[in-house]
ZASE-267107 format. One record per residue (C-alpha): residue number from 1; residue in one letter; x, y, z. Coordinates in steps of 0.02 Angstrom, whole numbers, plus 50000, padded with zeros to 5 digits. Example, Ala and Ser with C-alpha at 12.3 -4.5 7.8 and 13.67 -1.06 7.14 Angstrom:
BEGIN
 vodo lodo    px    py    pz
    1    a 50615 49775 50390
    2    s 50684 49947 50357
END
This chain:
BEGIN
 vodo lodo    px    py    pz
    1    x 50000 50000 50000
    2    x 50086 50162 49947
    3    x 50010 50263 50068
    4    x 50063 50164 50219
    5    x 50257 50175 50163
    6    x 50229 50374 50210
    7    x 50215 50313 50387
    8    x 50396 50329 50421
    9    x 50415 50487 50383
   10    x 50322 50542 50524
   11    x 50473 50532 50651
   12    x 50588 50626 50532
   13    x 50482 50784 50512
   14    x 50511 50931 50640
   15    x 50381 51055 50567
   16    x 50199 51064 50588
   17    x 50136 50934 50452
   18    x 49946 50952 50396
   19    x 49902 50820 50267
   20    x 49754 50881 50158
   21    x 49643 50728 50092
   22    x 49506 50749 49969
   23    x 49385 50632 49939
   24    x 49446 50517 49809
   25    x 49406 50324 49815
   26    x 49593 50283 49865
   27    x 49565 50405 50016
   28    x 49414 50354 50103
   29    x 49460 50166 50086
   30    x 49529 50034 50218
   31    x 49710 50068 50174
   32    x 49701 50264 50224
   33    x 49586 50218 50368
   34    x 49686 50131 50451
   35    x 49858 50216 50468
   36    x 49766 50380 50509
   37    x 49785 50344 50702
   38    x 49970 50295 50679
   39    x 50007 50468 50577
   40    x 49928 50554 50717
   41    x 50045 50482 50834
   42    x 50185 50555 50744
   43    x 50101 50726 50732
   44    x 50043 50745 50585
   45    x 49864 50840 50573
   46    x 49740 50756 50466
   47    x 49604 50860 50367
   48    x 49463 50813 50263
   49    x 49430 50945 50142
   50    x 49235 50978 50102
   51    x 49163 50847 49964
   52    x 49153 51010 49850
   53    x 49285 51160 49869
   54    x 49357 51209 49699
   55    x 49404 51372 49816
   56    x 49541 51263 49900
   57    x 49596 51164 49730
   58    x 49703 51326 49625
   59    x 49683 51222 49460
   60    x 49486 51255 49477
   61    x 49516 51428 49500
   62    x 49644 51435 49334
   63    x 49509 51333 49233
   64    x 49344 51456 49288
   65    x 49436 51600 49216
   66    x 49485 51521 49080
   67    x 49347 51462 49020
   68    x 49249 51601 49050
   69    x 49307 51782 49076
   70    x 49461 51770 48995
   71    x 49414 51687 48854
   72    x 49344 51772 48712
   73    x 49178 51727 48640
   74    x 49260 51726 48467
   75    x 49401 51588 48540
   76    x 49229 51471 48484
   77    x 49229 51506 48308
   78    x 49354 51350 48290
   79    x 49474 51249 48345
   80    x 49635 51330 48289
   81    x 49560 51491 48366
   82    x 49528 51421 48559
   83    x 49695 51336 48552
   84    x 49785 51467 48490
   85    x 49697 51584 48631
   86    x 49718 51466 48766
   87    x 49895 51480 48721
   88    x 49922 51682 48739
   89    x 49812 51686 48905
   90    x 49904 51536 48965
   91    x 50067 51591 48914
   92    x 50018 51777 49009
   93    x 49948 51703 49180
   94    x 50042 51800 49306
   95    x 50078 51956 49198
   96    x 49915 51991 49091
   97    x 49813 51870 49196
   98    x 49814 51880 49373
   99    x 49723 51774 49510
  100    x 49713 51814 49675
  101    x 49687 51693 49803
  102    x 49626 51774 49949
END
């Protein structure tokens, strides 16, 4: 079980660990259920993140203003013109196109 071979880095950490976990089919199974209690032993903090929170998940964020205010309606015409503009606003995030996570 990948998961469980994180275990032993539990004794070498020395900063505040919290360990995020969505809800994914790998995460709510036996084999992440079960080492929980051990990775709180070694002080790790364990957090659930809420079923549905693209606030807290940055490539949600990207996509939304992609696909909406940034793009141009005229991007739809065809193909070659919504690649070719997801290129320049992709290519511009962080200079023409900001997002602020606040």
């Amino acid at each position: 079980m990948v998961l469980a071979g994180c275990a032993p880095f539990g004794p070498t950490l020395t900063n505040k660990t919290v360990v995020g976990i969505d809800h994914a089919s790998l995460h709510t199974s036996e084999d992440v259920a079960a080492p929980l209690p051990y990775w709180q032993k070694q002080g790790w903090i364990i957090k659930y993140v809420p079923p549905y929170a693209p606030e807290l998940h940055r490539i949600d964020s990207l996509w939304r203003r992609l696909t909406y205010p940034w793009l141009p309606f005229a991007a739809y015409a065809w193909l070659n013109a919504l690649r070719e503009a997801w290129e320049t606003i992709l290519s511009h995030v962080g200079s023409a196109y900001h997002i602020t996570f606040a």
